[in-house]
C-alpha positions in Angstrom: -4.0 -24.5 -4.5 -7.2 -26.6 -5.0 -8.2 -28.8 -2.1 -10.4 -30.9 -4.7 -13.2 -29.9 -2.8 -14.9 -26.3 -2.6 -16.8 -28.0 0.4 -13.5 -28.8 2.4 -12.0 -25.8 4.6 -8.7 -24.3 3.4 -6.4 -22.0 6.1 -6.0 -18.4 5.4 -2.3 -18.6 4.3 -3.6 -21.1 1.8 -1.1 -23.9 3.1 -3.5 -26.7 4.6 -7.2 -28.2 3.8 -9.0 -29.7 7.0 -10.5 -32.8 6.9 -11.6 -34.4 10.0 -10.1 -31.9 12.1 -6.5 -32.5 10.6 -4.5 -30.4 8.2 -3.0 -31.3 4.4 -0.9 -29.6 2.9 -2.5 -28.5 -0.4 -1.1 -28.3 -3.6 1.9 -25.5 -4.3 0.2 -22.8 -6.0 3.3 -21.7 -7.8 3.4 -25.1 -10.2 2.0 -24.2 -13.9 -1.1 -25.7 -15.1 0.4 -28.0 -17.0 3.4 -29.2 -14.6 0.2 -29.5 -12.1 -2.4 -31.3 -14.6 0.6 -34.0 -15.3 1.1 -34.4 -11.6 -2.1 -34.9 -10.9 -2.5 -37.1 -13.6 0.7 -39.6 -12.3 -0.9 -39.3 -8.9 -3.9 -40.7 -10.0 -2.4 -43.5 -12.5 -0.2 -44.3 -9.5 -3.4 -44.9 -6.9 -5.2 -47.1 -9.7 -2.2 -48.9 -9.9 -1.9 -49.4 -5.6 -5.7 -50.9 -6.1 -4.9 -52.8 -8.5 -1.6 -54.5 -7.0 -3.6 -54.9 -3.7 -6.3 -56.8 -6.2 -3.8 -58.5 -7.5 -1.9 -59.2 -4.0 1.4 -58.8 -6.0 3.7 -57.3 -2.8 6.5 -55.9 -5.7 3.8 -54.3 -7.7 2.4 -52.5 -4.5 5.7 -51.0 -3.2 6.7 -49.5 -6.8 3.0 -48.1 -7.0 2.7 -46.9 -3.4 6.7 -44.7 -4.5 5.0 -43.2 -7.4 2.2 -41.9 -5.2 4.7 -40.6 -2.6 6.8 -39.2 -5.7 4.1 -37.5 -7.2 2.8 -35.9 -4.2 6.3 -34.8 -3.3 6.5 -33.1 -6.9 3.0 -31.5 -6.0 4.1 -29.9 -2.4 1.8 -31.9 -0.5 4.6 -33.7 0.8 8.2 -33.5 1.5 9.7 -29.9 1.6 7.5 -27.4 2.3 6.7 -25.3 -0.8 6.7 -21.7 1.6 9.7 -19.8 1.9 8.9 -17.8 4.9 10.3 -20.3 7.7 7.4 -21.7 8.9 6.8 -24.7 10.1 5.0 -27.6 8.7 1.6 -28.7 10.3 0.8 -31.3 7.7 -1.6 -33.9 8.9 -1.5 -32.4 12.4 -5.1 -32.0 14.5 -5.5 -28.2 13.7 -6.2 -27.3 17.2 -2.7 -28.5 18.3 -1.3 -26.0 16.0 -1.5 -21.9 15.3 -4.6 -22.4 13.2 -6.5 -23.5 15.9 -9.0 -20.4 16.9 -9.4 -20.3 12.8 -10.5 -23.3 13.1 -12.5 -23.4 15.9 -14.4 -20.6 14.3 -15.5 -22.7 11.5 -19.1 -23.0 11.0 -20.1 -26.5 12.5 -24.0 -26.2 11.5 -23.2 -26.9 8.2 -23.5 -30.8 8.6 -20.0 -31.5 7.0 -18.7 -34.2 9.0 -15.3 -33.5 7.3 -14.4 -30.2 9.4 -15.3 -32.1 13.1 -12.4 -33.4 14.6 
């Protein structure tokens, strides 16, 4: 359930990361280290390959790389079906103070100077 960032707020049930004031969905914490490692790895392959079809201005090149990026984060959790089994709804990439996490949030530490929790 790494966020990538120690820095970056994660809510208590461990489903979201805040940045900006918005919430991700983070990683599903019940993938293996090596089905996640792999993932992580085509995600990353896939966003070179979105730079360099931008670079490159090659339109075909950019829609097959932008799918593998919205494949690989699917197979991660952080998008599509929600990885939870409880019912609850998903919040991902809403402002946190529109949703239930929002006097969590709003009890974050603002002093700290990390302009990635303000909204």
């Amino acid at each position: 359930m790494s966020n990538g960032s120690a820095r970056l707020p994660v809510t208590p049930d461990g489903r979201y990361f805040v940045v900006r004031g918005r919430l991700w969905r983070t990683t599903n914490p019940g993938l293996d280290a090596d089905a996640r490692t792999r993932l992580v790895k085509e995600l990353m392959d896939a966003r070179r390959a979105v730079k360099s079809a931008k670079a490159a201005t090659d339109a075909d090149a950019l829609a097959d790389a932008r799918a593998a990026v919205h494949n690989a984060k699917v197979a991660l959790g952080e998008r599509g079906a929600v990885w939870w089994n409880d019912g609850a709804p998903d919040f991902n990439r809403h402002l946190a103070r529109n949703t239930p996490y929002r006097d969590w949030f709003e009890a974050l530490p603002t002093d700290s100077g990390d302009s990635n929790i303000e909204p």
